[in-house]
N, C-alpha and C positions, 0 to 999 in steps of 0.2 A: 215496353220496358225502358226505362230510364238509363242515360248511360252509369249512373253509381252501383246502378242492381247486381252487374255479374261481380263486382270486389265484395259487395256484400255478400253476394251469394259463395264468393270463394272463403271469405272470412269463417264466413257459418259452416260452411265444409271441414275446412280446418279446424275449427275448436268440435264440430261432432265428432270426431277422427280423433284429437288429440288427446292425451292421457288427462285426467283431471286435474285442475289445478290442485298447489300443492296449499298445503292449511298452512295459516296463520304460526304456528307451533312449528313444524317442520323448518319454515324460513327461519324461524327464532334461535334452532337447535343448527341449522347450517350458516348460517352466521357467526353461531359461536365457534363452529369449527375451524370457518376461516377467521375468525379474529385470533385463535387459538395459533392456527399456524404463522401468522405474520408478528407472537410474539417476538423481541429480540434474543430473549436465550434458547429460545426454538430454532427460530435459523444459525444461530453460532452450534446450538450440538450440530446440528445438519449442515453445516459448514464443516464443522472439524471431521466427521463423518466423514466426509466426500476425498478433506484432502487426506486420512488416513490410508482411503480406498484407492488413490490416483487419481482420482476425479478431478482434475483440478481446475477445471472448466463448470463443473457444478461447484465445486465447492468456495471459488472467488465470486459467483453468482450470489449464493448464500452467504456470504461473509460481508460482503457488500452490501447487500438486505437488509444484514443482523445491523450495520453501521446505521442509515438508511431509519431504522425499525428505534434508534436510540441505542444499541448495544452498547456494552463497557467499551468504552474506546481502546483502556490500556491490555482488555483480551481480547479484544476482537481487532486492532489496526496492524499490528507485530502479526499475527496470523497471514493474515489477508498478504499484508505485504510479501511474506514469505512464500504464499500459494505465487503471486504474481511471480518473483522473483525464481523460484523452482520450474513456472512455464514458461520463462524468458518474455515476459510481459515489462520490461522494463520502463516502459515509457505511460504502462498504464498503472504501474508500483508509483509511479509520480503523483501522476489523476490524481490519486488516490490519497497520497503522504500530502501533498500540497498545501492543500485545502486544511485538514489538522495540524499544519506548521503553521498557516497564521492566525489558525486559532492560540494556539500555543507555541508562541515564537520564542519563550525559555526554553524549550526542549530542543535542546545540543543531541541529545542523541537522533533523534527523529529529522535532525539539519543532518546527522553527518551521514545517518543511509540516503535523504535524498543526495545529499552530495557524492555520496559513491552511485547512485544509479544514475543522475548526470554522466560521471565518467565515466561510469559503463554504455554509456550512447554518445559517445564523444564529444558530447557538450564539457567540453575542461573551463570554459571561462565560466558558466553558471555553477560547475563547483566547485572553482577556483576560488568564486564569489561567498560560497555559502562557508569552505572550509575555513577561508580566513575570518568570516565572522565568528566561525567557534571559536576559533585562536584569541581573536578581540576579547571576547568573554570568558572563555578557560584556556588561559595561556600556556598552563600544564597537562594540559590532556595529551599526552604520547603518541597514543592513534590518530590523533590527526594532524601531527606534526609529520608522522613518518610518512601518511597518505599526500600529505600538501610537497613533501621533499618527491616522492615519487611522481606526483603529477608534475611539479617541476622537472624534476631532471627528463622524464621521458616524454610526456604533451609538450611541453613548453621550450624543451632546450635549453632551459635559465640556469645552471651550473651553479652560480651564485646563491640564489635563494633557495635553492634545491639542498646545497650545503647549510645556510640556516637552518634549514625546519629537521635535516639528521642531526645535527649538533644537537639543536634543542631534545631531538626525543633522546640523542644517547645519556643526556642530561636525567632524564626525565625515566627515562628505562633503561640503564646503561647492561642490565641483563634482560631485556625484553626481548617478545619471541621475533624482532624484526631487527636486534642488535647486531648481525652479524652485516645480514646487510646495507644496515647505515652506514656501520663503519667503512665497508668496502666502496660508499659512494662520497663519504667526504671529499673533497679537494684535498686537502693534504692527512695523511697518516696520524692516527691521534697515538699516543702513547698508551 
């Protein structure tokens, strides 16, 4: 006997033993099932599924797939981020925003959650950095004047610039739901 005979011979054991292959047709029809489930509005229902359920370990799996797979960015990235953010994944709500903010670096909103998930992981200079680029470009956006006066006065200890960005929002909201508190952090008492 040759030394290749007994793998052959185990080969030949195994396919007499093993179930038949499968036809031409069967692979064709299981193909389509999996091309079926890695559609992207497949995994977004099976996404939103999961985080309805509490899943939210399958269902930021699935939402990140559906992204991944082409999904609607503007219903599937606001999802995703919110599963992250609901399982204190904050640093992976980043991953995640990052990457679609320099795709889309006009999008001030999508700047100003990664800048609140920056300060929510005590990174304050990275959203120090991003808040004041909203400001650069919409100088009247309220919430982010109130959130730039707050990372001031409490990251930072800057009393001064802290009092700029309440001024501006009580300008800008002077009945906004964060008025009371501005006013109480000005430097001097507004009338």
């Amino acid at each position: 006997m040759t030394r290749g005979a007994p793998v052959v011979a185990v080969v030949a054991a195994l396919v007499a033993c093993g179930p038949p292959l499968e036809r031409p047709a069967d692979v064709s029809a299981d193909l389509e099932k999996m091309q079926d489930a890695r559609r992207p509005e497949r995994l977004l229902a099976r996404g939103k599924a999961y985080a309805r359920l509490g899943d939210l370990v399958r269902a930021e799996q699935y939402l990140a797939a559906a992204l991944d797979e082409g999904a609607d960015v503007e219903a599937t990235l606001p999802l995703l981020l919110r599963v992250c953010v609901a399982s204190r994944k904050y640093r992976a709500a980043i991953d995640v925003a990052e990457p679609w903010l320099i795709k889309r670096p006009a999008d001030q909103k999508l700047r100003f959650v990664v800048a609140s998930l920056y300060s929510s992981i005590g990174e304050t200079e990275q959203a120090k950095k991003l808040l004041e680029a909203i400001v650069d470009k919409t100088p009247d956006n309220a919430e982010v004047r109130f959130a730039l006066g707050v990372l001031y006065r409490d990251e930072k200890n800057d009393p001064v610039n802290a009092d700029r960005h309440f001024r501006a929002y009580l300008e800008l909201a002077p009945q906004g739901p964060h008025a009371e508190e501005a006013k109480s952090s000005v430097m001097t008492r507004l009338r």
